[in-house]
Structure formats: structure tokens, C-alpha cells
N, C-alpha and C positions, 0 to 999 in steps of 0.2 A: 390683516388686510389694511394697506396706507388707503388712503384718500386722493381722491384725484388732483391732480393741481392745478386748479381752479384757476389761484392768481395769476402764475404763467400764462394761462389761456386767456384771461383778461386783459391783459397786458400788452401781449402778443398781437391780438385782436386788434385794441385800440391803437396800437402804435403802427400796423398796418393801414387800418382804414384812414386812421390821419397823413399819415404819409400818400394816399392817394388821392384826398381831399384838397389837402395843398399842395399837391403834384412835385412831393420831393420824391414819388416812387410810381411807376407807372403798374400798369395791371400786373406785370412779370415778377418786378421787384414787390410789389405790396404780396404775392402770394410766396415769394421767396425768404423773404424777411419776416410770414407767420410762419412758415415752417422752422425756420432757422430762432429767429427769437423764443418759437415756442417751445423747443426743445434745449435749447441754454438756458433758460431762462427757470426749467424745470428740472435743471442739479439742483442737488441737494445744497451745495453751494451757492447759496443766492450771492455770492459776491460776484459771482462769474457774470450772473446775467444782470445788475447792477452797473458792471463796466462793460456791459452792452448797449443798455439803456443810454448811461452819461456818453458814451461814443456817437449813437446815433442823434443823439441831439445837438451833440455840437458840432456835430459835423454838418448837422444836416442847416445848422444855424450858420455857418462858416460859410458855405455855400452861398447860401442866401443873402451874405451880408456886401452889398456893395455890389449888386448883379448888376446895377444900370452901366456903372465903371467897366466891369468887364465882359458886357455886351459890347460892347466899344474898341475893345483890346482884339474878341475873341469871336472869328468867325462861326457859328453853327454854337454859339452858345448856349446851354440849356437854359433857360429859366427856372429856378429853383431848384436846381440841381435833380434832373428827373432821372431816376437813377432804375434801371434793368434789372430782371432778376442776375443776369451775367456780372453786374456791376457788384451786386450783394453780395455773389460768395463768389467776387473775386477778394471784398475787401472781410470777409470774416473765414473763410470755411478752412483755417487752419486752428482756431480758436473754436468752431463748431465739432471738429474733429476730435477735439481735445476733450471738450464738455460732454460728447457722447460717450468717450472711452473712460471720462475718468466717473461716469454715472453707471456704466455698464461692471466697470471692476471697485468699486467704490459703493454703492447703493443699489446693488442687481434684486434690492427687496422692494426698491420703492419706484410706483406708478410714474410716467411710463415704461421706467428701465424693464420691469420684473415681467414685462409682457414679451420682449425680447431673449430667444434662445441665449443659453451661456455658451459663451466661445471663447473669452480669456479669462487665464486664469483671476479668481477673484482674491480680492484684496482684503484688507480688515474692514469690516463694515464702519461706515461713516456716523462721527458720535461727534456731535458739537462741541463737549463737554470735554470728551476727551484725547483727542487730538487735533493739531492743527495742520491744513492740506498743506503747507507750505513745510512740512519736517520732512528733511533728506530721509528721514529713521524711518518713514510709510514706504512700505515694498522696494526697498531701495535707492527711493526719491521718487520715484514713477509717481507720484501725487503733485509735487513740489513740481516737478519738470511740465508737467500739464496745465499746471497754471501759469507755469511761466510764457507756456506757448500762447496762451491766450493773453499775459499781458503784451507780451511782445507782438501781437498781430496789429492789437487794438491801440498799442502806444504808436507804434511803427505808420497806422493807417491813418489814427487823426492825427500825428505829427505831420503829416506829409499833406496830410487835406489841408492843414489851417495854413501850412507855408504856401501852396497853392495859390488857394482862394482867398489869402489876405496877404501874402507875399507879390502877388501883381497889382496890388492897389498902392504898391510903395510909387513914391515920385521920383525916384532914382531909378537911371535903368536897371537890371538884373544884368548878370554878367554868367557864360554858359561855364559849368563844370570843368569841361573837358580843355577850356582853351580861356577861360577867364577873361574870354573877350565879353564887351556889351554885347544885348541881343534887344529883341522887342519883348512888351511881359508879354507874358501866356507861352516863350518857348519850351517845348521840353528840352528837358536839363537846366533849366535858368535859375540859378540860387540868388538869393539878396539877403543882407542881414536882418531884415524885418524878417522875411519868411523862415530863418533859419531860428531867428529867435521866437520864433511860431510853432515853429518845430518841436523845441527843446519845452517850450511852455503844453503843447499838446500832449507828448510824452510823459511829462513831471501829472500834470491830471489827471491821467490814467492808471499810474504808480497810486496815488492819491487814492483815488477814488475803490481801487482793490483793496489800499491799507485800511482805509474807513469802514471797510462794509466786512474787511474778515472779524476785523478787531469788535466790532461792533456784532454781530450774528457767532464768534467762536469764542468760547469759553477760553482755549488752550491757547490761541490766536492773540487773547487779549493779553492773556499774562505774560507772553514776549513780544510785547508790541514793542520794544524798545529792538530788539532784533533783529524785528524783519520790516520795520520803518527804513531802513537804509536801506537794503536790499530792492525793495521795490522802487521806493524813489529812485534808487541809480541806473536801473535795468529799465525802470519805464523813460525815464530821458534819453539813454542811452540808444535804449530801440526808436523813440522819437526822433530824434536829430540823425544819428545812422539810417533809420530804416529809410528816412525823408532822401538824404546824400546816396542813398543805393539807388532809392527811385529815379532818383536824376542823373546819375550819372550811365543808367538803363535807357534812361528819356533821350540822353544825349547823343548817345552810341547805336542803338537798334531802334529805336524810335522813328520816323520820320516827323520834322517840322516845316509845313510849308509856310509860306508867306506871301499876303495878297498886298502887292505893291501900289495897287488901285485903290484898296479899301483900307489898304494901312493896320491891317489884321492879322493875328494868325489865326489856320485854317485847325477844325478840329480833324480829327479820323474820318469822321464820317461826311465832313464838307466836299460839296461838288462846286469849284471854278464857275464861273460864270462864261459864256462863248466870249474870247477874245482877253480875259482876263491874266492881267501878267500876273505871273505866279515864279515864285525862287524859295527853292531848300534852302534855309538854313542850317539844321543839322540833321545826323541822325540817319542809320539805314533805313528803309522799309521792311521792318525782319518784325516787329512786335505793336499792337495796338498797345494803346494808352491803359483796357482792363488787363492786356496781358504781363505787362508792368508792373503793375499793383500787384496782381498777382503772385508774381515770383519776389519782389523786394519784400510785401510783406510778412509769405510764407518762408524766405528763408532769415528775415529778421526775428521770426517768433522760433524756427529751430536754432540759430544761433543762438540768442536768450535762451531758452531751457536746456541746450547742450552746457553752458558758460556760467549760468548763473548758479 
């Protein structure tokens, strides 16, 4: 009989309620992010939920950082980034996916997996000691390609959040994707070198942060740490800066971006004009919101990464 996993639930909890406290999560996203943290965070694999942890804090810190600036830029701007359960598993539930399946065929013996019917087939049981989840040689790589979707979600989504939300505090216009003309900051699609090197920096921490904590918690992880140090570093920047360039060039195309010519803003999704208010598209169809975006740029940067890697 395992033990319950207490520190998950602790965790989970506290990273919840504080996220409601400082309202970087409103009531939807505080009970989506315990569910979601609580169950990552309760692999067997604590590196998994590790590079949950360091994502939502920087992200959540990114946000945060310079909101006077881009309340200024940014019509219907949240303050502190007050993020929906919608928002949450648009930016994790391909790396959530990942954590349950490889807990489910990986540790179908330990709490909460073992309370779950078996439905795939099961894998070699999880031994710190003696395997490392990053070896192509587990079930074919089926271990190896699940982490990789999780790094690839989580390099993908804080690469793309820090170019964002510190890539519009650059003093230099942004110029849009699709046509590398100037735009105003805050458009979707608008790339700048600050933000892109935000990107690639967001990315490389996330490589980082998985390298630290396998090496660190795997016996078999440590001993080729010299082998799978590249590997992550290159695939976590990689999905950083690419996944950020997908997102925008999604933001560009299917995105709408309006702009309030009055207020010298742009408008978010959810901004309503003002009566009389001039208003002009910049880019971008009316086909996709800004969570819908995320969504697909980060889920198929984290499948590209574990197809590739």
C-alpha cells in the first residue's frame, strides 16, 4: 500500500489559493490549476511537476512585471494577469495529458494512479534507481516522448508568455510576422528582438529546470547527465522560440487585432468600443481567440518535440 501524496496536495493547494489572493487566477483557474497541478505534480516523476511549478511562476511573474506600461498599450488589460480555468488548460493540458498517461502505464501501483481502472497496456514499473524516463529503450520511448510533450508545452508557453509580456515593453516598434511591417505593441503576430530573445531565454529555463530536477531525484538520469543535458537544452529553446513564432504567426492570420484610434490602444477579445469610437483592424481574421491560439501552437509544439526529439 503507497501513501498518499500529501506534498502534491500541499502544493497544489497553496499555489492555488495564492494565485486567487493576488488575483493572477480567478475562482475557474484557481480550481483548474488544483486539479491540474494536483495530478502533475503527483507522477512519480517529480521533475514533471517541478517544471510546473518554475512555469507558473514565471510566467505568472512575467505578467506582472511592467502591467502599468502595458495597461497603457493594452485596451481591457487584465491586471495581474487574471487567468480563467479556460486559460489554464489551454496553456498546460497537453503536458497534463502526458503526466496522467505516463503515471497510469508507468506507476499504475502508486496513489492516485492505482485507484484508476487499467486500460493501457502497462509499462515496467517506475524505479528511480534503475531507469531513466528520458531512455528511448522504455516501451519503445513511450516514456522519453511524454516528457518530451511536457517539455515542449511548457518551453513553448513560457517562451511565448515572456516575449509577450516583456516583448511590448520594448521602445522600439514590433514589426508584424506576416508582412514585417511596424504595428503598435500589444498586436497579435508582432515579433521584436527583445521578445524573441525572451522567447529563446523562456525555453532554455525550462530545458534547465527538467535537467535539474531529473538529474537530481534519478539515479540512472544522473549517471548520463552529460547525454541528455543537450538534448533538453536544445528541444527546450527550440519549442521556446518556435512555439512563441507559431503563436504569432496564428495571432497574425486567424487572430483578429483591432485598434482604438481614440485611445491609441489595442483592443483585447473581449474589449467592447466605446459609442462613437474609431476603431481599425490591423491584422488578422476573426477565426480564433487569443486562448484558442495558445492552445493549438502549444499542443502541437509539444507533439512536434516528442515526435522529433
Amino acid at each position: 500500500m503507497t501513501t498518499f501524496p500529501v506534498i502534491p496536495l500541499v502544493l497544489a493547494t497553496a499555489l492555488s489559493v495564492n494565485g486567487v489572493l493576488s488575483r493572477k487566477l480567478s475562482p475557474s483557474g484557481a480550481a483548474t490549476a488544483f486539479v491540474v497541478g494536483f495530478l502533475v505534480m503527483a507522477t512519480p516523476v517529480r521533475a514533471i511537476g517541478a517544471t510546473l511549478i518554475s512555469f507558473y511562476l514565471l510566467a505568472s511573474r512575467a505578467t506582472k512585471y511592467g502591467k502599468k506600461r502595458k495597461a497603457q498599450l493594452e485596451e481591457g488589460f487584465q491586471d495581474a494577469g487574471y487567468r480563467t480555468g479556460w486559460q489554464v488548460l489551454c496553456n498546460s493540458i497537453a503536458a497534463f495529458t502526458a503526466a496522467v498517461v505516463w503515471s497510469v502505464t508507468f506507476a499504475p501501483n502508486v496513489l492516485p494512479w492505482s485507484l484508476l481502472p487499467s486500460v493501457l497496456p502497462q509499462g515496467p514499473l517506475y524505479d528511480s534507481e534503475g531507469w531513466c524516463p528520458l531512455s528511448a529503450n522504455i516501451s519503445n520511448g513511450l516514456s522519453r516522448a511524454l516528457l518530451f510533450i511536457v517539455l515542449g508545452q511548457f518551453a513553448c508557453c513560457l517562451g511565448d508568455t515572456l516575449a509577450s509580456e516583456l516583448g511590448i515593453l520594448s521602445t522600439s516598434p514590433p514589426i508584424l510576422i506576416t508582412t514585417l511591417k511596424p504595428v503598435p505593441p500589444g498586436t497579435n503576430g508582432a515579433i521584436s528582438v527583445g521578445g524573441t530573445l525572451a522567447s529563446i531565454a523562456g525555453g532554455c529555463v525550462v530545458g534547465l529546470t527538467l535537467f535539474a530536477s531529473l538529474v537530481i531525484e534519478n539515479g540512472a538520469c544522473r549517471a548520463d547527465w552529460m547525454g541528455i543535458l543537450p538534448s533538453l537544452i536544445l528541444w527546450g529553446t527550440a519549442a521556446g522560440v518556435l512555439g512563441s513564432m507559431l503563436d504569432s504567426f496564428l495571432g497574425a492570420t486567424v487572430q483578429r487585432t483591432r485598434y482604438s484610434v481614440d485611445s491609441k490602444r489595442v483592443l483585447q477579445d473581449a474589449s467592447v468600443p466605446r459609442d462613437k469610437e474609431s476603431i481599425k483592424v490591423i491584422s488578422g481574421l476573426n477565426v480564433l481567440t487569443n486562448n484558442q491560439v495558445n492552445l493549438i501552437s502549444s499542443t502541437a509544439t509539444a507533439v512536434v518535440v516528442a515526435l522529433l526529439a
